[in-house]
ZAMARNU-58182 format. One record per residue (C-alpha): residue number from 1; residue in one letter; z, y, x. Coordinates in steps of 0.5 Angstrom, whole numbers. Each point is the difference from the previous one (the first is absolute). Layout:
N
+-----+------+-------+-------+-------+
! seq ! type !    pz !    py !    px !
+-----+------+-------+-------+-------+
! NUM !    A !     Z !     Y !     X !
...
+-----+------+-------+-------+-------+
***
This chain:
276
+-----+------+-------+-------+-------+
! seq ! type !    pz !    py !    px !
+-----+------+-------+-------+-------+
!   1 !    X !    91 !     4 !   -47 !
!   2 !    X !    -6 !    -5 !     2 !
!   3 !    X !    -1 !    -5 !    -4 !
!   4 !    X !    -5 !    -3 !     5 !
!   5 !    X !     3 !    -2 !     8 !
!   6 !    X !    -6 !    -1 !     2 !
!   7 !    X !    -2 !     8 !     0 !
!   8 !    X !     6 !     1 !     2 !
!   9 !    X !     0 !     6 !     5 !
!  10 !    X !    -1 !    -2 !     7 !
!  11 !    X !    -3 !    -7 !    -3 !
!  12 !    X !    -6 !     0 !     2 !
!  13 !    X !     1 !     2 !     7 !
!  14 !    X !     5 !    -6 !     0 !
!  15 !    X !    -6 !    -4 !    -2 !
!  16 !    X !    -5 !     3 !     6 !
!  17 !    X !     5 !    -1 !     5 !
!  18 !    X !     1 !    -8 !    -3 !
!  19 !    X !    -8 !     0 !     1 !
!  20 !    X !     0 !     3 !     7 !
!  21 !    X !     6 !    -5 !     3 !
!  22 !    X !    -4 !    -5 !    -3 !
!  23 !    X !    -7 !     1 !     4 !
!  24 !    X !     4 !     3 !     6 !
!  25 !    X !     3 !    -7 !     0 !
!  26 !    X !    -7 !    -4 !    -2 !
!  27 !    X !    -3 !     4 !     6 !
!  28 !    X !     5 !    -1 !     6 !
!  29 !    X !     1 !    -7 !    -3 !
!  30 !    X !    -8 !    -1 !     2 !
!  31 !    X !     1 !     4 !     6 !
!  32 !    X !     5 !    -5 !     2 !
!  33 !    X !    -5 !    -7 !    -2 !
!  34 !    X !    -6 !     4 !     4 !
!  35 !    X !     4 !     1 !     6 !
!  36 !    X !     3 !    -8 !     0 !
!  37 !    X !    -6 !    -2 !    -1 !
!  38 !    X !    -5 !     4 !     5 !
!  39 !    X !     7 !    -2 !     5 !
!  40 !    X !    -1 !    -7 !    -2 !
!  41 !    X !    -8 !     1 !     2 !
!  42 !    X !     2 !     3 !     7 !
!  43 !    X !     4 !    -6 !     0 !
!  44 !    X !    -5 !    -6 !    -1 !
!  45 !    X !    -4 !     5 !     4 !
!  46 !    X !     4 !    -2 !     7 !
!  47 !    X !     0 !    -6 !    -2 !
!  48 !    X !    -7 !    -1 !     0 !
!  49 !    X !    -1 !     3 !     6 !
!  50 !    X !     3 !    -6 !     4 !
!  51 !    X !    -5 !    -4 !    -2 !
!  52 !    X !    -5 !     3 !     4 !
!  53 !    X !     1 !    -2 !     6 !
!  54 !    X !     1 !    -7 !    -3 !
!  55 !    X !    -8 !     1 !    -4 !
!  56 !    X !    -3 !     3 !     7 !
!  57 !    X !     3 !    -6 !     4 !
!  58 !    X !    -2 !    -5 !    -6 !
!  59 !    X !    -7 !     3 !     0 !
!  60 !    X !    -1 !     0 !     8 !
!  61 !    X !     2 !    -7 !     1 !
!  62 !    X !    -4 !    -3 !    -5 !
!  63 !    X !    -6 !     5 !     4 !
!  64 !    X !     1 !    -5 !     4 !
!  65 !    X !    -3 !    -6 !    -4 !
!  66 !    X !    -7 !    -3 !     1 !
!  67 !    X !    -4 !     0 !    -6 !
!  68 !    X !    -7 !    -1 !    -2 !
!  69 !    X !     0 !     6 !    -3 !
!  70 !    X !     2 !     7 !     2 !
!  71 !    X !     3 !     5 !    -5 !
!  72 !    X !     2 !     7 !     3 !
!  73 !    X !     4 !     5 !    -5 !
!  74 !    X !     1 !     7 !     2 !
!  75 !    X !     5 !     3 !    -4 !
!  76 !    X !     8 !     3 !    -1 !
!  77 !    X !     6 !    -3 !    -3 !
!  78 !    X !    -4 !    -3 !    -5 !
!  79 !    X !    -4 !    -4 !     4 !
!  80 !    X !     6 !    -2 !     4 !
!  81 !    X !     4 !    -3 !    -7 !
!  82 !    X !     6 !     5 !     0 !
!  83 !    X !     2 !    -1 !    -7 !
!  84 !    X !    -3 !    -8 !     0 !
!  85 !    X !     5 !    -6 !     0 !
!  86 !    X !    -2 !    -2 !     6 !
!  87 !    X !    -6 !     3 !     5 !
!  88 !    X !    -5 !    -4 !    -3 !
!  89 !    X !     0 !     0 !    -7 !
!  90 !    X !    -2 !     8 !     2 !
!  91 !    X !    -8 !     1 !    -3 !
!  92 !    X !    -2 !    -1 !     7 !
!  93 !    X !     3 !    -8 !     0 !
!  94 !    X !    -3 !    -1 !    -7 !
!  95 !    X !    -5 !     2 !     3 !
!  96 !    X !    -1 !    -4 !     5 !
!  97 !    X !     3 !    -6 !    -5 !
!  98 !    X !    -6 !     1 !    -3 !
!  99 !    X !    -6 !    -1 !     5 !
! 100 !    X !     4 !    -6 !     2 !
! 101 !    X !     0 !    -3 !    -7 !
! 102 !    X !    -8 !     2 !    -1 !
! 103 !    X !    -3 !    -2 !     7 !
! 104 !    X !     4 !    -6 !     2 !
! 105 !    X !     0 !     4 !     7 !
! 106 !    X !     6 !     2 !     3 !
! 107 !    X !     2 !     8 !     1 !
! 108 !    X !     2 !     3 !     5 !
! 109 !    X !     4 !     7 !    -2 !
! 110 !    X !     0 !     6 !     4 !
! 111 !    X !     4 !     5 !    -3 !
! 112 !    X !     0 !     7 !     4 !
! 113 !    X !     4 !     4 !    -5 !
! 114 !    X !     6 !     4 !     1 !
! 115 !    X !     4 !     1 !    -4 !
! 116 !    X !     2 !     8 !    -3 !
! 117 !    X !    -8 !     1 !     4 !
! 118 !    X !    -4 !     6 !    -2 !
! 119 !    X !    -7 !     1 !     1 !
! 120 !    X !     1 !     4 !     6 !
! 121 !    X !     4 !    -6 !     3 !
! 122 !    X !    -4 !    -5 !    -2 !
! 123 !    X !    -6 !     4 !     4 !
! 124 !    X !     4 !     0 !     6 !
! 125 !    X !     4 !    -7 !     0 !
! 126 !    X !    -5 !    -5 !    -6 !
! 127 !    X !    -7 !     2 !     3 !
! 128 !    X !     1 !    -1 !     8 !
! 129 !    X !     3 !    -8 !    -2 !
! 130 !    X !    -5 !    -1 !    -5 !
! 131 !    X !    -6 !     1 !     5 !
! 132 !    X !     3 !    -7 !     4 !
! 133 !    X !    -3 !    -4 !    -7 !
! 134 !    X !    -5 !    -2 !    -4 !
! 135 !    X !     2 !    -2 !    -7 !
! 136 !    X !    -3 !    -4 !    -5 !
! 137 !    X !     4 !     4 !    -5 !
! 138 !    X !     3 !     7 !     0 !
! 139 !    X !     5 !     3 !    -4 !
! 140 !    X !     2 !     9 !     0 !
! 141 !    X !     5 !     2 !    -4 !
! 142 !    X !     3 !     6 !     3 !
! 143 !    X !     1 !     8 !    -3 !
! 144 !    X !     7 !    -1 !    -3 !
! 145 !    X !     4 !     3 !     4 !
! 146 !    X !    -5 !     6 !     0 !
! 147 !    X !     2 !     2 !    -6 !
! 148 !    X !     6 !     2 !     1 !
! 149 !    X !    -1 !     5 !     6 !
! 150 !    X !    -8 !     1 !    -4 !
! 151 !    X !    -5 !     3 !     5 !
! 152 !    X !    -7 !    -1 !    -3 !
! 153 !    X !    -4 !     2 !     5 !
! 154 !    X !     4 !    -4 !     6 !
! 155 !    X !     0 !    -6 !    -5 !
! 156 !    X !    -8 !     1 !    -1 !
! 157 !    X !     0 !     0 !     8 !
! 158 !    X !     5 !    -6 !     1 !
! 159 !    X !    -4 !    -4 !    -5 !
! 160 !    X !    -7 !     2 !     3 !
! 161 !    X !     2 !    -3 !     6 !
! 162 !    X !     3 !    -7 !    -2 !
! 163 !    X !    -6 !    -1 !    -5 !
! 164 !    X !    -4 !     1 !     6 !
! 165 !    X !     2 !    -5 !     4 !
! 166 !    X !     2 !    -5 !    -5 !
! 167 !    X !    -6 !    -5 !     0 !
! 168 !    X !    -4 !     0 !    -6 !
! 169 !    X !     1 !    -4 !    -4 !
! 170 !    X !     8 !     1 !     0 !
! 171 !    X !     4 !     1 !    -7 !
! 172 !    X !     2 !     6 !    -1 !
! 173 !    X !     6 !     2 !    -5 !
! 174 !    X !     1 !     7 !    -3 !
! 175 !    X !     7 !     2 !    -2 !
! 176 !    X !     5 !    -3 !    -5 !
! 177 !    X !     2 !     2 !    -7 !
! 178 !    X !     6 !     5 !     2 !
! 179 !    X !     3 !     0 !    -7 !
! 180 !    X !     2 !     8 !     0 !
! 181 !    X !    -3 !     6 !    -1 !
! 182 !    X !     1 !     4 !     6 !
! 183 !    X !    -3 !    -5 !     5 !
! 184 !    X !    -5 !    -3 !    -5 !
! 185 !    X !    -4 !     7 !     2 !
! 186 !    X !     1 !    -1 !     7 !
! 187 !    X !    -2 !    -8 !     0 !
! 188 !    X !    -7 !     3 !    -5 !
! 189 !    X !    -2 !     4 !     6 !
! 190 !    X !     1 !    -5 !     5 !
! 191 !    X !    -4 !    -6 !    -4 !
! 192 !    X !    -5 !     5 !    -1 !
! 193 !    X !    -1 !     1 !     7 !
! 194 !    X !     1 !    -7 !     1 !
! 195 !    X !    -5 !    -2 !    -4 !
! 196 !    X !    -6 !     5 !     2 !
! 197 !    X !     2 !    -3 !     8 !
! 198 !    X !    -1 !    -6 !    -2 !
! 199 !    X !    -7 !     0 !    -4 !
! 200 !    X !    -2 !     5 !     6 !
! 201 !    X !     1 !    -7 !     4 !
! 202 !    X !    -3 !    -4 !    -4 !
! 203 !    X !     7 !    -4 !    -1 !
! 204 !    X !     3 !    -4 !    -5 !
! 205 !    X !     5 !     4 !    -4 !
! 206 !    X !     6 !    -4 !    -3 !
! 207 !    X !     3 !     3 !    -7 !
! 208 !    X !     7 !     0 !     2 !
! 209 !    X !     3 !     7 !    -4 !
! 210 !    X !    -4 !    -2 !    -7 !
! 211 !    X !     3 !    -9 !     1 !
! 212 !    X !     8 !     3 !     1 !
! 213 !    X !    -1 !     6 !    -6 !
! 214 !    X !    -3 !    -5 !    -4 !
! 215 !    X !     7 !    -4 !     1 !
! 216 !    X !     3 !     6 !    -4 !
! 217 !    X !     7 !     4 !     1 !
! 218 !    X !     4 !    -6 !    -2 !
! 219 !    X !    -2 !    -4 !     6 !
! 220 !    X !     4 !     5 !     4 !
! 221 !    X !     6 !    -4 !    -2 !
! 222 !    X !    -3 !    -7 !     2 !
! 223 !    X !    -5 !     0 !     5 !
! 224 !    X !     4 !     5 !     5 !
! 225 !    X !     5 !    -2 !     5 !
! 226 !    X !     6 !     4 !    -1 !
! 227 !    X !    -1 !     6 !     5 !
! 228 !    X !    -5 !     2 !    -7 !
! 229 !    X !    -5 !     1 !     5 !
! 230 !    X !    -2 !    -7 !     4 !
! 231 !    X !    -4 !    -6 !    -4 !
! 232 !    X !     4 !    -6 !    -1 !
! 233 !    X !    -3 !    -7 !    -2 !
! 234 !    X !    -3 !     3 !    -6 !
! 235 !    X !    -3 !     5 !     2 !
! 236 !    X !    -3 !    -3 !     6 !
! 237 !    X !    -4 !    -5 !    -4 !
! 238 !    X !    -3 !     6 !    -3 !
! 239 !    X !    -2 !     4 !     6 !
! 240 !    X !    -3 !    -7 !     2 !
! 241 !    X !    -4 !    -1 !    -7 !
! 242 !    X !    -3 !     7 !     0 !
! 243 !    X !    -3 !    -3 !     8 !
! 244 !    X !    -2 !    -7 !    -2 !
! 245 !    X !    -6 !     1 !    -2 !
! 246 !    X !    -3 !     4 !     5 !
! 247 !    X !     4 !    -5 !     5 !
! 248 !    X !    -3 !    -6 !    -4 !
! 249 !    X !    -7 !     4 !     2 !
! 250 !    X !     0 !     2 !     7 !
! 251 !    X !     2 !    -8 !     1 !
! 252 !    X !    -6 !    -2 !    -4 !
! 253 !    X !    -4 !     5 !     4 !
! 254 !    X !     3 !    -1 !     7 !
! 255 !    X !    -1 !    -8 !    -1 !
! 256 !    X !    -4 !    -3 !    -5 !
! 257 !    X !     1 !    -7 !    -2 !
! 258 !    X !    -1 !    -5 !     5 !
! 259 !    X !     1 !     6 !     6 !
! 260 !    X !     4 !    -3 !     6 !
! 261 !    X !     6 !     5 !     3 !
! 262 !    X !     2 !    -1 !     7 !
! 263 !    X !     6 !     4 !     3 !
! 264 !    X !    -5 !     3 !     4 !
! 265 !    X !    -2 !     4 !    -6 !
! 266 !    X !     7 !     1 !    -3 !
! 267 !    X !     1 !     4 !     6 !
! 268 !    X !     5 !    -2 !     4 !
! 269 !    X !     1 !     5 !     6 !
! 270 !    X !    -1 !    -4 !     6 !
! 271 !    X !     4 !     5 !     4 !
! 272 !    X !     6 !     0 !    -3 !
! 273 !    X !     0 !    -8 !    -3 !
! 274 !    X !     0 !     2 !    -7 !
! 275 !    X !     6 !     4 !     1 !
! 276 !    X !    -1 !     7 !    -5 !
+-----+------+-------+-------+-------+
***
């Protein structure tokens, strides 16, 4: 006779299976919630895609506007705003606020990203349309879209030839915080490249990678928009915060106080009548 059920024979394996069929549930219930989820990202994604025709066309009109002063940006989806409510509260609209606020000029913005563009490709399409103009203030932030198909020594060259092109005393950005460990190794290398090119030239480095790492993990869920790759609102204002204050000194250097600008000096190409 047993007195106690529970070393009943076969109870312990009773208990094991109960232990198996509940971790096997707990496990295909989280293969269910990834998939939902990453299925609801790639959703989102193609939703954000159809605005980059409506940004790129946002951007080439208003290159059309005269300014007092010239703002050029080089750059990939982020500088074109895809994420952003509207294309310019993108960095580079911040941006171009801010000049407006601090020197009372207008600002004439022209934004020759791309959006999904690689170093490669801003070398082939960016640097060509950049030679028309003469900018006031210059912007770079492009490499993002390397790291996903991460070529060191193509990246070195491809940064090589747009930093040497770029005139000097344009802003350049290093590459952000990309949260997980796997691209964080990738981005580490790429940022040290960055930044030894950039002192060779003898430009002035924009610390954006330490500005959105400092924001923590915890922003992931409220300073992206919701393709979880993309800035929104929020985290634009934090890539413009982390180029503000070289922005506010490259204006106080290319115009001090007192200094006229003419639209002869904001780089109006006389061949295409201001068109970008």
């Amino acid at each position: 006779m047993v007195d106690d059920p529970e070393r009943a024979p076969g109870a312990g394996v009773a208990s094991a299976l109960v232990t198996f069929a509940v971790l096997a549930g707990a496990v295909l219930a989280a293969r269910t919630a990834w998939r939902r989820f990453m299925a609801g990202i790639t959703r989102n994604s193609l939703i954000l895609n159809e605005t980059l025709p409506v940004h790129s066309k946002w951007w080439r009109d208003h290159a059309k506007v005269r300014g007092e002063l010239l703002y050029v940006a080089m750059g990939d989806s982020a500088a074109q705003g895809i994420g952003a409510s509207r294309p310019d509260h993108s960095y580079v609209g911040i941006l171009a606020r801010l000049m407006r606020d601090t020197t009372g000029r207008t600002v004439r913005v022209v934004n020759l990203s791309v959006s999904g563009a690689t170093t490669a490709l801003a070398v082939q399409d960016q640097l060509p349309k950049l030679a028309k103009y003469r900018p006031d203030v210059m912007t770079v932030s492009i490499g993002a879209n390397d790291i996903a198909k991460w070529d060191p020594a193509a990246f070195e060259r491809n940064v090589r030839t747009i930093l040497e092109a770029v005139p000097p005393h344009a802003l350049v950005a290093d590459l952000p915080f990309f949260y997980f460990p796997h691209n964080e190794r990738r981005v580490a290398v790429a940022n040290d490249i960055l930044r030894r090119l950039v002192a060779e030239r003898g430009l002035t480095l924009v610390r954006l990678h330490r500005e959105t790492r400092l924001r923590g993990f915890r922003r992931i869920f409220t300073h992206f928009a919701n393709d979880w790759f993309h800035p929104n609102d929020h985290g634009y204002q934090v890539w413009a915060d982390a180029f503000r204050p070289a922005v506010l000194a490259a204006l106080e250097r290319r115009f001090p106080a007192g200094d006229d600008v003419t639209e002869t000096a904001a780089g109006l190409p006389a061949d295409v009548g201001g068109r970008a």
